[in-house]
Each structure stands twice: as structure tokens, then as C-alpha cells.
N, C-alpha and C positions, 0 to 999 in steps of 0.2 A: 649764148643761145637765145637769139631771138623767135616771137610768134611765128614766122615766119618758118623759119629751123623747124622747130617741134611741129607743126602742120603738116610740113614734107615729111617729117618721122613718123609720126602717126598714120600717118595716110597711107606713108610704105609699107608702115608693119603692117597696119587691117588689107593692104591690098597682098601683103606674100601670104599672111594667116590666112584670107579666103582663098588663097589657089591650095593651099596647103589641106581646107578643112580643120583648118586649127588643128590637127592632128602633132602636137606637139614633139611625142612620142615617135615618129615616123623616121623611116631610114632616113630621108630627106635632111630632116632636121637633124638626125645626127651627124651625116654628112655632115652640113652645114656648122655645126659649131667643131668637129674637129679638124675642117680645111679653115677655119678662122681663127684656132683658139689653139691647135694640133691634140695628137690624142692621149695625152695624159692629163686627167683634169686636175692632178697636183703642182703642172706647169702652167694652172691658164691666169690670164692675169687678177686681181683683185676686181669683186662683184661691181664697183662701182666704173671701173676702165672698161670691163666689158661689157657691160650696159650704153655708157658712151659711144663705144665703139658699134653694138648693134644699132642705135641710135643714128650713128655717121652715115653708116652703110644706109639705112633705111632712106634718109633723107636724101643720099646719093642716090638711092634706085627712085624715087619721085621727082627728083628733079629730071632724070636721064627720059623717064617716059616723057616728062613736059616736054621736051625739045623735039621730041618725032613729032 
């Protein structure tokens, strides 16, 4: 994980959090974690994989906006 990495992570997360309203809580977001995770949270994987993994995506959605 480069500076680089974590910048496109960061920047993705604050940019889905403000369309979201940080509404955490939100149908949206639970969408969101059980089309990623599926929906039983005794099947998702261990805190530190999924983190990762929200991490990957995030950097994937900042790099995709760079490119338009």
C-alpha cells in the first residue's frame, strides 16, 4: 500500500460518504455491504479483509473518475 493507494482510498471514501451524507445507516449502504459481503453478516469475511477490500474498491472508484 502505497501513498499513492491510500489517497485514491481516502478520497473515494470522503467522495461516496458526501453523496451519501454520511448517512451510514441508509438503505444505500446496506445495499452496499450485502451485494459485497452477501447477507448474512456471520458469512462476511474477517474485520480486517473487509476493510481491505472496502479500501480496494474506494481506490478503484478514484482512479475510474480520474480517467473521464
Amino acid at each position: 500500500m502505497g501513498p499513492r493507494y491510500l489517497i485514491d482510498a481516502f478520497t473515494g471514501l470522503l467522495r461516496l460518504g458526501w453523496s451519501t451524507r454520511f448517512r451510514l445507516g441508509s438503505a444505500y449502504w446496506k445495499w452496499r455491504v450485502e451485494t459485497a459481503f452477501g447477507p448474512e453478516p456471520s458469512q462476511h469475511p474477517p474485520l480486517y479483509r473487509r476493510m481491505r477490500m472496502v479500501l480496494d474498491y474506494a481506490a478503484w472508484t478514484s482512479r475510474m473518475r480520474r480517467l473521464r
